[in-house]
C-alpha positions as CSV (number, residue, x, y, z in Angstrom):
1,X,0.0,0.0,0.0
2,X,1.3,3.6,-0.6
3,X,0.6,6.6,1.8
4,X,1.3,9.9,1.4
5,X,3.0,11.1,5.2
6,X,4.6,14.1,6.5
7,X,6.8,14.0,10.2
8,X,4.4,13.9,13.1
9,X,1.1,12.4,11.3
10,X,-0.7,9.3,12.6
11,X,-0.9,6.6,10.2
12,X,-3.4,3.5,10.6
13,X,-2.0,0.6,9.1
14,X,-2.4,-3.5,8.8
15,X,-1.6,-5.3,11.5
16,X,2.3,-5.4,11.9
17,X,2.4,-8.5,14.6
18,X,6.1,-8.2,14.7
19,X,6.2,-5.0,16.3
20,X,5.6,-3.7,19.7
21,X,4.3,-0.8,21.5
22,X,7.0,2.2,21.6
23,X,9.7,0.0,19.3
24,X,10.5,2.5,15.9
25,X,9.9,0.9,12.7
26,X,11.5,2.1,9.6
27,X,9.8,1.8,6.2
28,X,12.8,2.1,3.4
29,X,10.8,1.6,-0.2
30,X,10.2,5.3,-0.8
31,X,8.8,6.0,-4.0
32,X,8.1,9.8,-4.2
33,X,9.9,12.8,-2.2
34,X,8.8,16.5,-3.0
35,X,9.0,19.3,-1.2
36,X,7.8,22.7,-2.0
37,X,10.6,23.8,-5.1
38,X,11.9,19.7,-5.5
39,X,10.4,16.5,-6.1
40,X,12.5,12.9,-6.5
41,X,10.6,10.1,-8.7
42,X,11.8,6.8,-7.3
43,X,12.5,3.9,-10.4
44,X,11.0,2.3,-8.3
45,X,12.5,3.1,-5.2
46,X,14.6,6.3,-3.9
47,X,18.0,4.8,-3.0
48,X,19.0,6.0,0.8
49,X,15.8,7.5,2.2
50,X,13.5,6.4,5.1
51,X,11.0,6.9,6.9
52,X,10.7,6.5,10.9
53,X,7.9,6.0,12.7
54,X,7.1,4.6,16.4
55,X,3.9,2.1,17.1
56,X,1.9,4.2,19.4
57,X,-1.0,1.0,19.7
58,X,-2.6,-2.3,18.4
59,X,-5.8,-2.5,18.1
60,X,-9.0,-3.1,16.2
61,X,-11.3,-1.2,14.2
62,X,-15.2,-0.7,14.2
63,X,-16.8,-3.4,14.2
64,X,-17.9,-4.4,10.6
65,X,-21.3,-5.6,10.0
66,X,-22.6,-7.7,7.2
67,X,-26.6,-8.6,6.4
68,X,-27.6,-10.9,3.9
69,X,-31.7,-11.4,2.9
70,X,-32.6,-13.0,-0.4
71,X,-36.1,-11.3,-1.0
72,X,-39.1,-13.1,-0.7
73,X,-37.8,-16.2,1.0
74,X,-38.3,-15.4,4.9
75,X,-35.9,-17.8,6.2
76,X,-32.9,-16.6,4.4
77,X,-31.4,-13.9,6.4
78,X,-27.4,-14.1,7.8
79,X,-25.7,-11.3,9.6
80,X,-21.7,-11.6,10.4
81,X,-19.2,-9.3,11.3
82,X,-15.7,-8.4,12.4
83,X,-13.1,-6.7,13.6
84,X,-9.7,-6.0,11.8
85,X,-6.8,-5.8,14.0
86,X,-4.3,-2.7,12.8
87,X,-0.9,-1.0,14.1
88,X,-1.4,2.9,14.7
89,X,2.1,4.3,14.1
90,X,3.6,8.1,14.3
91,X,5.8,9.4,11.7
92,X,8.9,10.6,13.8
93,X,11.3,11.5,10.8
94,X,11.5,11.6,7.2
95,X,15.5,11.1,6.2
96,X,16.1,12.1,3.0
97,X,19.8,10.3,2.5
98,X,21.2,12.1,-0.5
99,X,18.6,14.2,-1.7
100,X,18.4,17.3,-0.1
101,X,15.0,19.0,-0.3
C-alpha cells in the first residue's frame, strides 16, 4: 500500500504482529519525495531515504457488519461481522539520504 506522510502524522495501518508498543519501525521503499521547489521520482524506489515511525497501539477497528436477505424467501437472512486488528504508528522522521529538499 502507498501513503502519502509528512513527520508527526498518525498513520493507521495492517496489523504489523512483529512490532511492539513504543519500538520505531522504519519503512525504506520510498517511491516519491517532493518538497515545496523539489520533487525525487523513485524507479522504483529512492535509493537511501527512510521513513521512521514509532507504534503508538494495536488494536482493532469498528466493528464491521454484514446482512444478507434473499427477498421473498423469509428464512434466508445471515448477519456476520468483524473486527480487523491494525498497528497505529507516528511518523517521527522523514530522512532524505542524499537528496536534499
Amino acid at each position: 500500500k502507498q501513503y502519502k506522510v509528512v513527520e508527526d502524522d498518525l498513520l493507521m495501518l495492517d496489523y504489523m504482529g512483529e512490532a511492539n508498543v513504543g519500538q520505531e519501525v522504519v519503512f525504506d521503499n520510498i517511491m516519491l519525495l517532493a518538497s515545496e521547489n523539489h520533487t525525487v521520482i523513485g524507479k522504483p524506489f529512492i535509493p537511501g531515504t527512510k521513513v521512521c515511525a514509532v507504534v503508538e497501539e494495536q488494536t482493532q477497528t469498528r466493528k464491521i457488519r454484514v446482512f444478507k436477505k434473499r427477498r421473498r424467501k423469509a428464512s434466508s437472512k445471515r448477519t456476520k461481522g468483524h473486527r480487523s486488528m491494525v498497528t497505529l504508528v507516528r511518523i517521527t522522521e522523514i530522512n532524505h539520504g542524499q537528496h536534499a529538499t
